[in-house]
C-alpha positions in Angstrom: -41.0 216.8 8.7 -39.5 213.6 8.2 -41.4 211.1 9.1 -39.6 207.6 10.7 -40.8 204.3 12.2 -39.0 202.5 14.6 -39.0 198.9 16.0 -36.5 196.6 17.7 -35.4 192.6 16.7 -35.0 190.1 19.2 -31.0 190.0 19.1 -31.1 193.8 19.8 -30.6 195.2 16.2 -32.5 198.4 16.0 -34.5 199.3 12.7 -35.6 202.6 11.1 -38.2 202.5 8.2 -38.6 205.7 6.3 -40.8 205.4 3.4 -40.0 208.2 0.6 -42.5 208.1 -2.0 -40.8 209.7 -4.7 -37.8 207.3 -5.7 -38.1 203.9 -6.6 -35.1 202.7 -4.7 -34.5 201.9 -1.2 -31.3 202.1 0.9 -30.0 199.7 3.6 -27.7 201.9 6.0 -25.9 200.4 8.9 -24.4 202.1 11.4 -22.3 199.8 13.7 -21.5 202.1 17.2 -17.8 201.5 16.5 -15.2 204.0 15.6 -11.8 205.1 16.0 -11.9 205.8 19.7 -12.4 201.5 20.1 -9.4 201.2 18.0 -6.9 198.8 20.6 -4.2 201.2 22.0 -1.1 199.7 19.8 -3.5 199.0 15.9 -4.8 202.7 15.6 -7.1 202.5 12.2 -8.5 199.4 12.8 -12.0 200.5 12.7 -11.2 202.2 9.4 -9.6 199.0 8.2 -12.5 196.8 8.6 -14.0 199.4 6.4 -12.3 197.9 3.9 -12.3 194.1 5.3 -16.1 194.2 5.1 -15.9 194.5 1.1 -13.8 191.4 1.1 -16.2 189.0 1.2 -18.9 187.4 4.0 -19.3 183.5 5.2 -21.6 182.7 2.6 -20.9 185.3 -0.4 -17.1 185.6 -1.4 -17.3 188.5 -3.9 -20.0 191.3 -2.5 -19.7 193.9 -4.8 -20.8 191.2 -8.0 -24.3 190.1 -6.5 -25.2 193.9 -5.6 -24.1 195.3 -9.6 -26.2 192.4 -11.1 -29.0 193.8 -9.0 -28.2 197.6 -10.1 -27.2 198.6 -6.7 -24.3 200.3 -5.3 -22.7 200.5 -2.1 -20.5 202.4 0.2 -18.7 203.2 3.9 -17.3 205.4 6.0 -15.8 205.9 9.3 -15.6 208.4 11.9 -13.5 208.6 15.4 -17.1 207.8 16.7 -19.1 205.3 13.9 -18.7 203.0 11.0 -21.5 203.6 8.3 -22.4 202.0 5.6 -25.2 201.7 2.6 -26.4 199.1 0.3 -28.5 200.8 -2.8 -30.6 199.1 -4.6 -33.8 199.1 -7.0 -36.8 198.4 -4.6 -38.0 195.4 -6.3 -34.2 193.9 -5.6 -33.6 195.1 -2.4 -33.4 191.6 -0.6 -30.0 191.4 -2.5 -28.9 194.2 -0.4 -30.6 192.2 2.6 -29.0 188.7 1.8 -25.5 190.9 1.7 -25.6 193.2 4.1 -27.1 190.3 6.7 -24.1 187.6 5.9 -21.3 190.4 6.9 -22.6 191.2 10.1 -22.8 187.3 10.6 -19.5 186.8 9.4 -16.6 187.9 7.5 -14.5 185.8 5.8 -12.0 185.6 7.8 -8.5 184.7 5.4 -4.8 185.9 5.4 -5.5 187.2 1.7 -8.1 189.4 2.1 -6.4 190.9 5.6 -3.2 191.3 3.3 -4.9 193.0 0.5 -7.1 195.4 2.4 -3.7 196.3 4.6 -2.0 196.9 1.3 -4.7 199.5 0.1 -4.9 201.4 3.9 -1.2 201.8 4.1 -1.3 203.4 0.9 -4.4 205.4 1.5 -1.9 206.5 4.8 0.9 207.3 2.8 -1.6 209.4 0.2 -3.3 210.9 2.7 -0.6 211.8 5.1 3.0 211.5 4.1 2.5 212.2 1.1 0.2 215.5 0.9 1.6 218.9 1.6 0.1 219.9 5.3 -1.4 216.3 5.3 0.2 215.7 8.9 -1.6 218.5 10.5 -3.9 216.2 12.6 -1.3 213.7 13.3 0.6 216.4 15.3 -2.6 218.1 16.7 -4.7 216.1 17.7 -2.3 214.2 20.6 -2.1 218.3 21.8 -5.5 218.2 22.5 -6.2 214.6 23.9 -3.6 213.0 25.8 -5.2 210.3 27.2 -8.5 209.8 25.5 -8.5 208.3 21.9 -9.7 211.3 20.1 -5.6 211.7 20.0 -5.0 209.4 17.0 -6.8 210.3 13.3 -9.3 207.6 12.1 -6.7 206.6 9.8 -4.3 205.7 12.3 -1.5 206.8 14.4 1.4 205.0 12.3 1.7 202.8 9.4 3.0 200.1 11.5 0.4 199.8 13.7 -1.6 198.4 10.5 1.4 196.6 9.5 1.8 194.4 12.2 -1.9 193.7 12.6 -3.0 189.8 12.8 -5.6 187.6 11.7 -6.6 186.8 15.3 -6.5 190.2 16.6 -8.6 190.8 13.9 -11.0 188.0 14.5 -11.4 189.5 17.7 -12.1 193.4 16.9 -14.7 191.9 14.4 -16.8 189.8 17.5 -15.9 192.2 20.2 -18.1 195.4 18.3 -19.8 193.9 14.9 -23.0 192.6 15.7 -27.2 193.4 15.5 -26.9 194.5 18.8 -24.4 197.1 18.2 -25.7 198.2 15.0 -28.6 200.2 13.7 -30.3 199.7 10.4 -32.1 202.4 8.6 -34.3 201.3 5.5 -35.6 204.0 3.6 -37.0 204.7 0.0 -39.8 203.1 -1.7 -40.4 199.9 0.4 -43.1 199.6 2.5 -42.8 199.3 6.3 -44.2 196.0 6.4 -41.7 194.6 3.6 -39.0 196.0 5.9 -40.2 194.0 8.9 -40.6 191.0 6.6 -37.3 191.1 5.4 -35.6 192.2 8.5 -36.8 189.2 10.7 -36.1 186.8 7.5 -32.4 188.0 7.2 -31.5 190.3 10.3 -33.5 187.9 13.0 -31.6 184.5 13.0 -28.3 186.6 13.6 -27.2 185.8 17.4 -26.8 188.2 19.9 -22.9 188.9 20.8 -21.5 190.1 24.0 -20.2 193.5 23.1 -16.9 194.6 24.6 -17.8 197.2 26.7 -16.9 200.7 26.3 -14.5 202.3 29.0 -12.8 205.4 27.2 -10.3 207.7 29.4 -12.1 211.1 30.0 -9.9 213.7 29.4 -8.5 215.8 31.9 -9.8 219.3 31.8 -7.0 221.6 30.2 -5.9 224.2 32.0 -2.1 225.8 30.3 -1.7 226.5 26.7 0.5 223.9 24.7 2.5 224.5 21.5 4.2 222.9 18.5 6.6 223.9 16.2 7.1 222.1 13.0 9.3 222.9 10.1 8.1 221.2 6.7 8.3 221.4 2.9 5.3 223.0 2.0 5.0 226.3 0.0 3.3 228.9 2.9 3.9 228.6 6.9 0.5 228.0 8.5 -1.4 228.2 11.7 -3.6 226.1 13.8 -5.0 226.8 17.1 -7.6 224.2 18.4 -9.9 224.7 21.3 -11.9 222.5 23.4 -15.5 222.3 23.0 -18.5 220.0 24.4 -19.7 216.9 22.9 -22.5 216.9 20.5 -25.3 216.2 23.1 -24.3 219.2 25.0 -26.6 221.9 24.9 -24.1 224.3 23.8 -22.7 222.4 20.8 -25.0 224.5 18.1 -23.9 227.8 19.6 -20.2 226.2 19.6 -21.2 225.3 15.7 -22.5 228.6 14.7 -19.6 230.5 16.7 -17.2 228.9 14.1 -19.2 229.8 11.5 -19.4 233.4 12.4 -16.0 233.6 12.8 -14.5 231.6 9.8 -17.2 230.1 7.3 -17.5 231.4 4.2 -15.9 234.7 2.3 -18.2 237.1 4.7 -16.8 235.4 7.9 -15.1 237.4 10.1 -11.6 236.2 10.1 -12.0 236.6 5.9 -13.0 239.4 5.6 -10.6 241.4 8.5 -7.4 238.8 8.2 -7.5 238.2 4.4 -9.8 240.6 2.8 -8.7 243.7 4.5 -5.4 243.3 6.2 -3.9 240.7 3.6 -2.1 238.8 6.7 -3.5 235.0 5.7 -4.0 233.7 2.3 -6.8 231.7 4.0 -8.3 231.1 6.9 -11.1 228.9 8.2 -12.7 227.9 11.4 -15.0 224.5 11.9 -15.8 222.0 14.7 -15.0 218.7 14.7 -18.2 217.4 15.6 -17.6 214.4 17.6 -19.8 212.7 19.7 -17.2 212.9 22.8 -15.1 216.1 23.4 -15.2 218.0 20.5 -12.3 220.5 18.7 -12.8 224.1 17.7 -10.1 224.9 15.1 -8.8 227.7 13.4 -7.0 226.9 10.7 -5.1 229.4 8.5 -2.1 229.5 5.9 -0.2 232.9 6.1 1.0 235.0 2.9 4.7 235.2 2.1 6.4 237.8 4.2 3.9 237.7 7.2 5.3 236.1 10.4 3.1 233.1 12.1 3.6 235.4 15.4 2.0 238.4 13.7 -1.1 235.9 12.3 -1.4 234.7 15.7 -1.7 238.4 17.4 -4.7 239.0 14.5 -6.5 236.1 15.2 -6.7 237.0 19.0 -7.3 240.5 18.2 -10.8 239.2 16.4 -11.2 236.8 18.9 -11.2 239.5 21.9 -13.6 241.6 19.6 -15.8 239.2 19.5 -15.8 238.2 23.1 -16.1 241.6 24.1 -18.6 243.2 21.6 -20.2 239.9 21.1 -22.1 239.3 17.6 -25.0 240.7 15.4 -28.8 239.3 15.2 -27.7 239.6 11.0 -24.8 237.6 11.6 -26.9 234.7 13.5 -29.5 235.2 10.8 -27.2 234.8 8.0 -25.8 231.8 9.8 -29.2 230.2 10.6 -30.4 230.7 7.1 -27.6 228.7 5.8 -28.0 226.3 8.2 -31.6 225.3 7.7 -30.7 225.1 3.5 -28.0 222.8 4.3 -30.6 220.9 6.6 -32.7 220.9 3.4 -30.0 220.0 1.1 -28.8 217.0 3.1 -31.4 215.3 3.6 -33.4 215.7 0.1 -32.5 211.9 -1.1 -33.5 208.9 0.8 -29.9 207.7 1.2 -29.1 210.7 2.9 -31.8 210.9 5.4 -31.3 207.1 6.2 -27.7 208.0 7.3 -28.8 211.3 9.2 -31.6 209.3 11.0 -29.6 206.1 12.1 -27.0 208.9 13.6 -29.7 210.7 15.6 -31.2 207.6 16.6 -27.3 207.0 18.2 -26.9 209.9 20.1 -30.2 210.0 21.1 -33.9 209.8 18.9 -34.0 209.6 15.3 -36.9 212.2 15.3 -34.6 214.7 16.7 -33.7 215.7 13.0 -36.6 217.4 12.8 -36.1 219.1 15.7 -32.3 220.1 14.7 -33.2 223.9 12.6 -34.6 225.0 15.8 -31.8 224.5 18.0 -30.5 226.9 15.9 -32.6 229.3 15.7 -33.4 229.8 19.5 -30.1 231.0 19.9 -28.9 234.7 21.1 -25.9 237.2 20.5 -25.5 236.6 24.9 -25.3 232.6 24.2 -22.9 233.2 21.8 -21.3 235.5 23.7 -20.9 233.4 26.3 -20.1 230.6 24.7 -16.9 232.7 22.9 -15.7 233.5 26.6 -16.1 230.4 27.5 -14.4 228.5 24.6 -11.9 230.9 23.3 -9.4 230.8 25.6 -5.7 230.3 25.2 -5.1 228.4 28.6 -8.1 225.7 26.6 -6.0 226.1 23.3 -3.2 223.9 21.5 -1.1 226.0 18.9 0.6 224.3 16.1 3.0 226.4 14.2 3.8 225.0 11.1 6.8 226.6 9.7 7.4 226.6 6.0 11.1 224.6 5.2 13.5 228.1 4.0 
């Protein structure tokens, strides 16, 4: 049971407090409800470039990193089609550091051509690392505008094009900044070794004289139900041809998203997965093959991804994969297998949240999409499940006129 306080500031920033007992650090983690999906239509990434522009210095403290090190803290972010995280270390007895810095950039960045130059330079790169770069690296660049074609699930966090950061301005970002980064749009988790009323003390003294902004509100597309199969063939230079086929699933407050989750995970998690052990074990037709969720907050993906050995056609990996996919949607699945998957589960439950930075990001994320005590109630979910929800959900999902096929052809 993980225990969590909650309470609210007057300019609408919401606070966590987790006390952990057996470290003597504490963690600031903020989640700001702004991600990828608010990115404007022509600067995809920009959520995932004021990942970096938030390390370049505040209003009041030019060099971020310097304060928190002298302090012995550490700090990181991350982004997410849906959220920008991130978490400010430190030992307890220095944690206003992490206060003092974490409050003056959600007041204000410093704003300067430099810092939007340098932080351009190191996304761009990341880009060209990441996706240009990388054998199979463009995968989501060509899949994801299959799935979505009007909502902005279609472009990767990282951005639809390099341009898109390149042509980016100081005033547009001025204006992304005020438009989504503010106490009212963020939530703050404290947890570790401070005390609940040390949190309060030193959220009002550093949070509470941060104004209220007007939030730019949130009017996202909803995409059109999919009703024909869509393809795309690719030819790159990459040393095995691969396969993805993508499905559409629910969102993650959907009461069938855990049956969606453990349905991938039956089917392509792990060595005893099913598509291992028939498709790579047994028949030798893929050199590996996977299956996962996306996981996003909005309409989510269901992918199966594989790479195919050398001599096996992508038509003849296709016809196995929906060979194991009508199995399963016709003989359904085992009690074992939802066991096995359950048990996992609930240890990776365990696992993740076992350090106090961990559970502070976990905690500000359920507190988003819902209650921050509904991590305790998250095993559960899990485990009420049946082979006919399952089942059901499999028909329901698995279908080719709800799936977008990308054949990615090996260059000959």
């Amino acid at each position: 049971m993980i225990n969590v306080s909650h309470f609210i500031l007057s300019n609408g920033l919401r606070v966590l407090h987790h006390h952990d007992a057996n470290t003597r650090m504490t963690v600031l983690n903020v989640l700001y409800d702004v991600g990828s999906k608010d990115d404007p239509a022509n600067r995809t990434g920009f959520a995932h470039l004021f990942e970096h522009l938030m390390f370049g210095g505040s209003k009041h403290i030019p060099d971020f990193d310097m304060p928190l090190q002298q302090a012995g803290g550490e700090n990181n972010a991350w982004t997410s089609n849906d959220v920008t995280n991130y978490y400010t270390i430190a030992p307890t007895h220095n944690i206003e550091t992490a206060f003092w810095l974490e409050s003056d950039r959600m007041l204000e960045l410093d704003f300067s051509q430099h810092n939007l130059d340098v932080q351009r330079n190191v996304v761009i790169e990341e880009f060209k690392q990441r996706n240009l770069n990388q054998p199979y690296g463009d995968v989501y660049q060509l899949i994801r505008p299959l799935i979505y074609t009007v909502h902005p699930y279609q472009y990767p966090v990282i951005g639809k094009c390099i341009e898109d950061i390149e042509n980016a301005t100081l005033d547009e970002v001025k204006q992304f900044y005020y438009e989504h980064y503010a106490p009212n749009n963020a939530i703050l988790c404290v947890a570790g070794s401070i005390s609940l009323d040390e949190t309060k003390r030193l959220c009002e003294k550093w949070f509470g004289p941060i104004p209220a902004r007007s939030i730019k509100p949130r009017q996202l597309p909803q995409e059109p139900k999919q009703t024909a199969p869509r393809r795309l063939s690719v030819e790159r230079d990459v040393p095995l041809d691969a396969l993805v086929k993508v499905y559409r699933m629910c969102d993650r407050k959907d009461k069938n998203y855990q049956a969606s989750d453990l349905l991938s995970d039956v089917l392509g998690t792990g060595a005893s997965s099913r598509l291992h052990q028939s498709l790579v074990q047994n028949r030798r037709i893929f050199n590996s093959i996977d299956a996962s969720i996306s996981g996003e907050i909005e309409t989510g993906m269901f992918i199966i991804n594989g790479k195919l050995n050398k001599g096996v056609t992508i038509e003849t990996g296709e016809k196995a994969i929906l060979e194991e996919i009508e199995k399963l949607q016709c003989e359904g699945i085992t009690r074992r297998e939802i066991n096995k998957v359950v048990n996992s589960f609930e240890a990776e439950h365990l696992v993740s949240n076992l350090s106090y930075a961990d559970k502070a990001a976990n905690l500000a994320y359920h507190e988003l999409i819902g209650d921050a005590n509904d991590i305790n109630l998250e095993v559960d979910k899990y485990k009420f499940l049946t082979p006919e929800i399952i089942q059901s959900v499999a028909i329901d999902i698995l279908r080719e006129e709800n799936c977008s096929t990308l054949l990615y052809h090996a260059q000959r």
